[in-house]
PDBQT receptor file of N, H, CA, C and O in Angstrom, charges set to zero:
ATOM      1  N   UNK A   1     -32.131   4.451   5.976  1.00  0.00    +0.000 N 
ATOM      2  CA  UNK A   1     -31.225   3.376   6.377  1.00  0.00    +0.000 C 
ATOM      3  C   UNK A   1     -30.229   3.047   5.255  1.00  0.00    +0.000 C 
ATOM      4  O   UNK A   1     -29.187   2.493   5.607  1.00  0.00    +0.000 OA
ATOM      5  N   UNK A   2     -30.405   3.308   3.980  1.00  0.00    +0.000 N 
ATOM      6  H   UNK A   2     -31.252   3.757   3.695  1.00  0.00    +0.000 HD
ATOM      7  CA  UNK A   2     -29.830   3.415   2.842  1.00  0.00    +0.000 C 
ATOM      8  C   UNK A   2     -28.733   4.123   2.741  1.00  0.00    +0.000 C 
ATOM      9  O   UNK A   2     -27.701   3.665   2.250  1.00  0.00    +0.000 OA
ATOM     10  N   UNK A   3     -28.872   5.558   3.291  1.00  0.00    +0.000 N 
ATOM     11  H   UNK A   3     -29.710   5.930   3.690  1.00  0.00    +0.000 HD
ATOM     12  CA  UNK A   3     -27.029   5.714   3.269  1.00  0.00    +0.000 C 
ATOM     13  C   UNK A   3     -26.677   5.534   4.372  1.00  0.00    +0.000 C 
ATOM     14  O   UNK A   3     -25.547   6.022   4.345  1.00  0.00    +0.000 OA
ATOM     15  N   UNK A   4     -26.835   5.173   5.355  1.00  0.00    +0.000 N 
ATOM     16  H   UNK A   4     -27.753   4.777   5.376  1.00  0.00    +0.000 HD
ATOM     17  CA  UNK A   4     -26.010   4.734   6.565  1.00  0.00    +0.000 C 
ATOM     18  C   UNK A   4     -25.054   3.487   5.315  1.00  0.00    +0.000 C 
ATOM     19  O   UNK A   4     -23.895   3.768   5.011  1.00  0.00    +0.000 OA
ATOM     20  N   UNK A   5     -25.679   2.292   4.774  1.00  0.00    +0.000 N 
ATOM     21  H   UNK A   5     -26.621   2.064   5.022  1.00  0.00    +0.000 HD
ATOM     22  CA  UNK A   5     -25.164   1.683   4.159  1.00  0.00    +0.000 C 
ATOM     23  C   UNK A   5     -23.764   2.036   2.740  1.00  0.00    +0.000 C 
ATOM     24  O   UNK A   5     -22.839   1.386   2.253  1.00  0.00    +0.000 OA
ATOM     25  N   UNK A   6     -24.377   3.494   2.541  1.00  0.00    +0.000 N 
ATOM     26  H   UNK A   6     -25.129   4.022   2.937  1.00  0.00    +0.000 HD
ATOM     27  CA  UNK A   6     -23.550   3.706   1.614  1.00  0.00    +0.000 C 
ATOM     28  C   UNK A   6     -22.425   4.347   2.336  1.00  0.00    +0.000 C 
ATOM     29  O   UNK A   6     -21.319   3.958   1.960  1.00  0.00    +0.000 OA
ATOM     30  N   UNK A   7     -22.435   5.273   3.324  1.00  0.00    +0.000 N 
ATOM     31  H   UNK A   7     -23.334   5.588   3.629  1.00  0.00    +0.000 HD
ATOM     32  CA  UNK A   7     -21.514   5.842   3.854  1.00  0.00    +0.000 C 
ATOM     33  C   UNK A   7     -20.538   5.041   4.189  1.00  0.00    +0.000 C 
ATOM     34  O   UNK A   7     -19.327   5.069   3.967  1.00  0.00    +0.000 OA
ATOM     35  N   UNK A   8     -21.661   3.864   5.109  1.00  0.00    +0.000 N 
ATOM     36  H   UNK A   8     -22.645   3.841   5.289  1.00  0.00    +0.000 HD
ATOM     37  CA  UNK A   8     -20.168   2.712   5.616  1.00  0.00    +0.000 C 
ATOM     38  C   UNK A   8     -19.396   1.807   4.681  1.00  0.00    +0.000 C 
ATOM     39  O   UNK A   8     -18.397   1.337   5.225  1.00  0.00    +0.000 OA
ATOM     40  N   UNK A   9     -19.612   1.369   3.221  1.00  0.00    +0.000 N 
ATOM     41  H   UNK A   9     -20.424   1.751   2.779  1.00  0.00    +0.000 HD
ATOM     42  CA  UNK A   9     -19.385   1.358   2.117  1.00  0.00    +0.000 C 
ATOM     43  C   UNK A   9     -18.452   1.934   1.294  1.00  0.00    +0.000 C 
ATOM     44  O   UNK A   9     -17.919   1.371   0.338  1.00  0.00    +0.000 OA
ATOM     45  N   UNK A  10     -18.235   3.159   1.699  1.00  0.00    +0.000 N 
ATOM     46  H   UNK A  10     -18.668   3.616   2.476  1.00  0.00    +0.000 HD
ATOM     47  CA  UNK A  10     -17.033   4.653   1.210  1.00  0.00    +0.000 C 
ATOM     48  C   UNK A  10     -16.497   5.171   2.070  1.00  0.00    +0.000 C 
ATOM     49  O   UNK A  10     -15.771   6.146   1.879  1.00  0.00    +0.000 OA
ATOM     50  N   UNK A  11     -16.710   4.666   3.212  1.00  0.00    +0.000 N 
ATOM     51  H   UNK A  11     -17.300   3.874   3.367  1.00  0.00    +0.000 HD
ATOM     52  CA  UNK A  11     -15.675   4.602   4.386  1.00  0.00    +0.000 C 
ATOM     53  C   UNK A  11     -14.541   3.558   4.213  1.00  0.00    +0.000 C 
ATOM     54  O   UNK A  11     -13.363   3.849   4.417  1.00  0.00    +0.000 OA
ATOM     55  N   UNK A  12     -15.086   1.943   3.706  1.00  0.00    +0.000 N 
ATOM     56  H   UNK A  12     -16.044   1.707   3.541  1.00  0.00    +0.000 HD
ATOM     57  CA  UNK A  12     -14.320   0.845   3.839  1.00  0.00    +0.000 C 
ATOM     58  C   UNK A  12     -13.698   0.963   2.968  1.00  0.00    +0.000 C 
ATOM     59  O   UNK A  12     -12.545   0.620   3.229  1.00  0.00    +0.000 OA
ATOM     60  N   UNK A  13     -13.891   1.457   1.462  1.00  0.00    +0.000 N 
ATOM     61  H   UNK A  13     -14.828   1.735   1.251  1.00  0.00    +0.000 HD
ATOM     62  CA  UNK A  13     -13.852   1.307   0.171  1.00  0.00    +0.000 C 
ATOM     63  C   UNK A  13     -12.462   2.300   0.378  1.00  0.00    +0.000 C 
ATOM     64  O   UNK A  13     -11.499   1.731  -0.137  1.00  0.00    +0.000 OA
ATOM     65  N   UNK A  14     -12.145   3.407   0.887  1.00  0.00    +0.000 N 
ATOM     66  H   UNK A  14     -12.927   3.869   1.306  1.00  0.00    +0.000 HD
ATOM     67  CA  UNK A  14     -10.874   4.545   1.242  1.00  0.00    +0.000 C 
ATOM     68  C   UNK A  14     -10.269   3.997   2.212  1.00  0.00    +0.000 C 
ATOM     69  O   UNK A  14      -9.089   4.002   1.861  1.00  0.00    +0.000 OA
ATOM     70  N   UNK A  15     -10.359   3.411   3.459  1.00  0.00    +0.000 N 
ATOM     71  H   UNK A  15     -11.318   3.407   3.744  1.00  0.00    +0.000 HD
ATOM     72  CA  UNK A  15     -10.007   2.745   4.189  1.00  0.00    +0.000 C 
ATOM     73  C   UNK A  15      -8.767   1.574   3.884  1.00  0.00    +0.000 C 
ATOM     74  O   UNK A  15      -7.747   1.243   4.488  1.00  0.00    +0.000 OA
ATOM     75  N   UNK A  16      -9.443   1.138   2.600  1.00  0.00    +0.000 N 
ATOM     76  H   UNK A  16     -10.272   1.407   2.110  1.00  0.00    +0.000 HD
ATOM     77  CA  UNK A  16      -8.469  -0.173   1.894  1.00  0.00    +0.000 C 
ATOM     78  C   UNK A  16      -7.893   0.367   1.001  1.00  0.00    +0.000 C 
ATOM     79  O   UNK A  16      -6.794  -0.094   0.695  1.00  0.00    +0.000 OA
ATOM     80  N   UNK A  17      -8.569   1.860   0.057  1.00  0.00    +0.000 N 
ATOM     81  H   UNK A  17      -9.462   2.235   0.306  1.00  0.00    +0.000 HD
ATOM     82  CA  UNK A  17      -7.745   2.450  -0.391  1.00  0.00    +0.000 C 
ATOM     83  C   UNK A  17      -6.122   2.774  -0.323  1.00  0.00    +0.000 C 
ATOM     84  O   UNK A  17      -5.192   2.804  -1.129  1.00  0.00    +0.000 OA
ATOM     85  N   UNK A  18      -6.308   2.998   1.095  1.00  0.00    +0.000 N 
ATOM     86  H   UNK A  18      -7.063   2.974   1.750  1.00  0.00    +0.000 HD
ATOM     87  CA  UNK A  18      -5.477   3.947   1.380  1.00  0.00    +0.000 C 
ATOM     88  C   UNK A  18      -4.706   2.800   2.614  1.00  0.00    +0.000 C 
ATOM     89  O   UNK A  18      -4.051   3.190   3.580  1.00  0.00    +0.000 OA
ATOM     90  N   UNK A  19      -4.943   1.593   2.331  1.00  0.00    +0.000 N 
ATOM     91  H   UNK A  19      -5.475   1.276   1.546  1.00  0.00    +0.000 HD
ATOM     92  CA  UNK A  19      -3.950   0.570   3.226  1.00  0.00    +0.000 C 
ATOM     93  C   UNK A  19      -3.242   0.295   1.777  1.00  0.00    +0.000 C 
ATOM     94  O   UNK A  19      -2.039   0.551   1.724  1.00  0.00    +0.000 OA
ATOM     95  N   UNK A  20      -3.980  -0.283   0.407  1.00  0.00    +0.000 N 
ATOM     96  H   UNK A  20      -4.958  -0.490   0.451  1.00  0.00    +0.000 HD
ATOM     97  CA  UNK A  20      -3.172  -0.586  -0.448  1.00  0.00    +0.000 C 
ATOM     98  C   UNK A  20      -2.392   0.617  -1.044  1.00  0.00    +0.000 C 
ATOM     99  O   UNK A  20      -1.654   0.330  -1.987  1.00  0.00    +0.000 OA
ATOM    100  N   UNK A  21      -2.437   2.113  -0.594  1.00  0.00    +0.000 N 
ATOM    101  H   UNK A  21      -3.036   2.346   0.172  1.00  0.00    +0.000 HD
ATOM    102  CA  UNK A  21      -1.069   2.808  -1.259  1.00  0.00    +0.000 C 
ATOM    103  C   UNK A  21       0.149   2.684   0.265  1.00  0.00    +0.000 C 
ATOM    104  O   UNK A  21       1.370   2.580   0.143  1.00  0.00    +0.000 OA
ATOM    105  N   UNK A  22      -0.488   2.724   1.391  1.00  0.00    +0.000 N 
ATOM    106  H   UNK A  22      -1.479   2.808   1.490  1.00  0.00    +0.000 HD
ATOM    107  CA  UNK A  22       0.555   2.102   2.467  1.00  0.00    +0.000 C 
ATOM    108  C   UNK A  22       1.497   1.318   1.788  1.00  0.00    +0.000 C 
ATOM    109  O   UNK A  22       2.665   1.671   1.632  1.00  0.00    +0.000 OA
ATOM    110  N   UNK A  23       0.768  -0.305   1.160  1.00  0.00    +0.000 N 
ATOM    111  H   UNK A  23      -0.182  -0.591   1.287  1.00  0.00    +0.000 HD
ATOM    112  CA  UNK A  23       1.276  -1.272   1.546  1.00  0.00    +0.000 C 
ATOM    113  C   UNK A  23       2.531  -1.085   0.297  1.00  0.00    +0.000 C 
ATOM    114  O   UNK A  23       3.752  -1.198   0.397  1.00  0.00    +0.000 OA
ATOM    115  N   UNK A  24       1.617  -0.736  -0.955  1.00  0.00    +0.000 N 
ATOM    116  H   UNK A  24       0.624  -0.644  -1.037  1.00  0.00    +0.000 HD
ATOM    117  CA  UNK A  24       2.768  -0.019  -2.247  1.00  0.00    +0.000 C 
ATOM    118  C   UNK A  24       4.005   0.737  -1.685  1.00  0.00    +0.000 C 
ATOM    119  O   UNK A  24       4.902   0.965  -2.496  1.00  0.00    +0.000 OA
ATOM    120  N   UNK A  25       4.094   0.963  -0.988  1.00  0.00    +0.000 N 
ATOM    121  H   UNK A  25       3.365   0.778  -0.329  1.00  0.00    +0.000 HD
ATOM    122  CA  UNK A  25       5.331   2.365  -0.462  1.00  0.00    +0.000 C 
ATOM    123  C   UNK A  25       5.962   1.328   0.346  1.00  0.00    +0.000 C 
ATOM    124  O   UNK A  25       7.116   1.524   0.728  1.00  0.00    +0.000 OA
ATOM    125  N   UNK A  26       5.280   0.114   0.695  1.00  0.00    +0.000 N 
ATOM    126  H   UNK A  26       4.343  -0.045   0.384  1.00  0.00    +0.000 HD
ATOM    127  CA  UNK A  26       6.707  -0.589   1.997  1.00  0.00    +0.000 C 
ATOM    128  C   UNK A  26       7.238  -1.661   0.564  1.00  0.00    +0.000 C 
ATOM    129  O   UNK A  26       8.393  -1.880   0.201  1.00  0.00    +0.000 OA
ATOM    130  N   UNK A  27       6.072  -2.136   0.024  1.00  0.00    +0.000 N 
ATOM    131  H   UNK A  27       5.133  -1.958   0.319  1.00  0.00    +0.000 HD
ATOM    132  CA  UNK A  27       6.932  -2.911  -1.132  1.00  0.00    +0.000 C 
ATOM    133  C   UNK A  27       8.271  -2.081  -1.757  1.00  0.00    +0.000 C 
ATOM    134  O   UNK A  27       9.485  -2.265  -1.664  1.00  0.00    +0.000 OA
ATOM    135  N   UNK A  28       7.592  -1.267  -2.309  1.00  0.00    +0.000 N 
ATOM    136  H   UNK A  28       6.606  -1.118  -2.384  1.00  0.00    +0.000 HD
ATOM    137  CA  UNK A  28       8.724  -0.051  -3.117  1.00  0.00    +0.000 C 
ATOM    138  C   UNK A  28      10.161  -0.448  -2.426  1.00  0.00    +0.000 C 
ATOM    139  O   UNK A  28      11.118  -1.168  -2.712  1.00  0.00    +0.000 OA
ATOM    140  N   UNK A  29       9.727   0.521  -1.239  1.00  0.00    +0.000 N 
ATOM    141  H   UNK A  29       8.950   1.105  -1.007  1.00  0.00    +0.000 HD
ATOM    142  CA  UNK A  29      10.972   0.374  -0.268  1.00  0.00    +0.000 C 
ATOM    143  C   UNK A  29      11.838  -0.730  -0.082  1.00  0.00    +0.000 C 
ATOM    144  O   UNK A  29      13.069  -0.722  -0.055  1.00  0.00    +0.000 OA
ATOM    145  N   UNK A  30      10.797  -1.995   0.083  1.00  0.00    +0.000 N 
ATOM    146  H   UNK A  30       9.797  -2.001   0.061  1.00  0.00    +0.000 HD
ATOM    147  CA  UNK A  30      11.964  -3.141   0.146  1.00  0.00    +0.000 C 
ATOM    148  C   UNK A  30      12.796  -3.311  -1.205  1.00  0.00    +0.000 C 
ATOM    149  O   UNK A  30      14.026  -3.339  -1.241  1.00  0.00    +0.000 OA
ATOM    150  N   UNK A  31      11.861  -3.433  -2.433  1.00  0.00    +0.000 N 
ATOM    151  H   UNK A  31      10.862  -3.410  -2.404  1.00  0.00    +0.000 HD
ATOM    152  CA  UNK A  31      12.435  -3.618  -3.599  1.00  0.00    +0.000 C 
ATOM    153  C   UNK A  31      13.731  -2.606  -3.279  1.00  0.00    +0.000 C 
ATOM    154  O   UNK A  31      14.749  -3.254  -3.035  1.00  0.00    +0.000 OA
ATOM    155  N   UNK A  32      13.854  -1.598  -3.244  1.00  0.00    +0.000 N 
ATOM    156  H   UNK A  32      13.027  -1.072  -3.443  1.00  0.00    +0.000 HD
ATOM    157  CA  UNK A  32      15.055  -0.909  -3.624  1.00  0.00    +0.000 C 
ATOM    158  C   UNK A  32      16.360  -1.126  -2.547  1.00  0.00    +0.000 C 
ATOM    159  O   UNK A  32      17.548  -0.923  -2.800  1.00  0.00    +0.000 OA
ATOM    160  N   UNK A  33      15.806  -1.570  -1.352  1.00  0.00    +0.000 N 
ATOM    161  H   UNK A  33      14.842  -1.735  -1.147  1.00  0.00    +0.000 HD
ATOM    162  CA  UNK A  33      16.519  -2.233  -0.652  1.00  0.00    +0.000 C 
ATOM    163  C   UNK A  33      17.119  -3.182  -1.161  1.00  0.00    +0.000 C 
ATOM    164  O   UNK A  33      18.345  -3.085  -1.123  1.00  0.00    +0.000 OA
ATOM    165  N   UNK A  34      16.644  -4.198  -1.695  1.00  0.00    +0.000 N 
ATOM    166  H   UNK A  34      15.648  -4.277  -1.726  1.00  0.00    +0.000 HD
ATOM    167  CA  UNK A  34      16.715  -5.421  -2.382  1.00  0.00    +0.000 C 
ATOM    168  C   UNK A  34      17.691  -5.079  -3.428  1.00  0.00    +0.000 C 
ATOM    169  O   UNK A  34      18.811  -5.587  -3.372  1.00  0.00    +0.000 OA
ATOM    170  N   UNK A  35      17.329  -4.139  -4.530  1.00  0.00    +0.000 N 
ATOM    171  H   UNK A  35      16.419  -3.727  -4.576  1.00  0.00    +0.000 HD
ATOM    172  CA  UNK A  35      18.359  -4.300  -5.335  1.00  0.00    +0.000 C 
ATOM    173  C   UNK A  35      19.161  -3.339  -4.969  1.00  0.00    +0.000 C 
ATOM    174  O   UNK A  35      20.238  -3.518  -5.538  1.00  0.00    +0.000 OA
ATOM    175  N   UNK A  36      19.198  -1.869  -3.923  1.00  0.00    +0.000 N 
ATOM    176  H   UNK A  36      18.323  -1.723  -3.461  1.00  0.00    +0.000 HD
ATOM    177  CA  UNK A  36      20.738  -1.745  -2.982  1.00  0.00    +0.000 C 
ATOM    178  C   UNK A  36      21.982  -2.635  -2.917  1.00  0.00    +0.000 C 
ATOM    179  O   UNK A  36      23.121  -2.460  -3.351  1.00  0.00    +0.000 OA
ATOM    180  N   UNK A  37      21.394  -3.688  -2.211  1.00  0.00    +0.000 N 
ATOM    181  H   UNK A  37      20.469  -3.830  -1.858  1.00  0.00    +0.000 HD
ATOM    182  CA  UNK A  37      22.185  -5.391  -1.695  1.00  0.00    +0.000 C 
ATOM    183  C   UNK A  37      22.780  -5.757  -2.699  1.00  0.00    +0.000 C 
ATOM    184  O   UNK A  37      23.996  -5.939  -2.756  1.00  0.00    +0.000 OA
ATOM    185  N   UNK A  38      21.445  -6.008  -4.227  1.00  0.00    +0.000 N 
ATOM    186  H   UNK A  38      20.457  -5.860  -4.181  1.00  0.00    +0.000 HD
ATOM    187  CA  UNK A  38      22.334  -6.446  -5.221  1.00  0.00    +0.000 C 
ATOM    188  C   UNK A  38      23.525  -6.110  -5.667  1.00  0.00    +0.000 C 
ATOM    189  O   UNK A  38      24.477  -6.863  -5.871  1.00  0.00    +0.000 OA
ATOM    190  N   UNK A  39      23.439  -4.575  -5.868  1.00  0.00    +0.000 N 
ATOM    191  H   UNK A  39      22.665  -3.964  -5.702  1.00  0.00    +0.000 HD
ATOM    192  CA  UNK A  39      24.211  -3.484  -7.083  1.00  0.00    +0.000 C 
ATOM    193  C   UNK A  39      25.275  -3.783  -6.014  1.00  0.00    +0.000 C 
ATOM    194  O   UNK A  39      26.309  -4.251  -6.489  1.00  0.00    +0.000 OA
ATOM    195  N   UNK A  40      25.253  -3.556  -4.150  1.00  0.00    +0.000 N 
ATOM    196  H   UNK A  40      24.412  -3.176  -3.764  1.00  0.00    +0.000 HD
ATOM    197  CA  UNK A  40      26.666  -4.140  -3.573  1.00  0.00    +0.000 C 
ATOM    198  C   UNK A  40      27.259  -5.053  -3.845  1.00  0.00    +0.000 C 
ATOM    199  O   UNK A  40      28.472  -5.025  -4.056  1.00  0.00    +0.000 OA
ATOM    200  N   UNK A  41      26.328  -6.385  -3.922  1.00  0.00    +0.000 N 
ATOM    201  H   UNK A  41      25.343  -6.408  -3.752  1.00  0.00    +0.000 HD
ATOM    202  CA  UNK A  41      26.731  -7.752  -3.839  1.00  0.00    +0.000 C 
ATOM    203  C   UNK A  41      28.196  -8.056  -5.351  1.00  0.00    +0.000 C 
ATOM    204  O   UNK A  41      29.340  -8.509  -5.309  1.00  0.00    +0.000 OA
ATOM    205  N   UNK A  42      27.304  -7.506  -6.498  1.00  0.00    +0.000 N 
ATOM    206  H   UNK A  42      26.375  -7.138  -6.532  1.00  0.00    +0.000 HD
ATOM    207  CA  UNK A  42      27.876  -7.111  -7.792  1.00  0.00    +0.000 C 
ATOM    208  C   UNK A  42      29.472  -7.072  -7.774  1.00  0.00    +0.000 C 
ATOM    209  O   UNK A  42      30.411  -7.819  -8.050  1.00  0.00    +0.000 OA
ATOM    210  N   UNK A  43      29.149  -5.180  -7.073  1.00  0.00    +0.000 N 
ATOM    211  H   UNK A  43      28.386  -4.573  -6.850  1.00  0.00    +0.000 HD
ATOM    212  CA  UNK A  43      30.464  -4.563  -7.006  1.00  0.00    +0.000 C 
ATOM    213  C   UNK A  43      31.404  -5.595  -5.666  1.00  0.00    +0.000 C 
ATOM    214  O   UNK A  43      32.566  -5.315  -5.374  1.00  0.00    +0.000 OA
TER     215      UNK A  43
């Protein structure tokens, strides 16, 4: 019953992994959006 626990454990553990490099890549994206706007706003 012990690795049922661990499996589901390193399932969740990659799961969130791999939402927080998602969520890194939409931040990114906006940031450069963001300062896109600026470097226009500038010029």
């Amino acid at each position: 019953m012990e690795w049922v626990l661990l499996v589901f454990s390193t399932v969740l553990l990659f799961v969130s992994f791999l939402m927080l490099i998602s969520l890194n890549d939409r931040v990114e994206q906006l940031t450069n959006l963001l300062n896109g706007k600026v470097d226009r706003w500038e010029l």
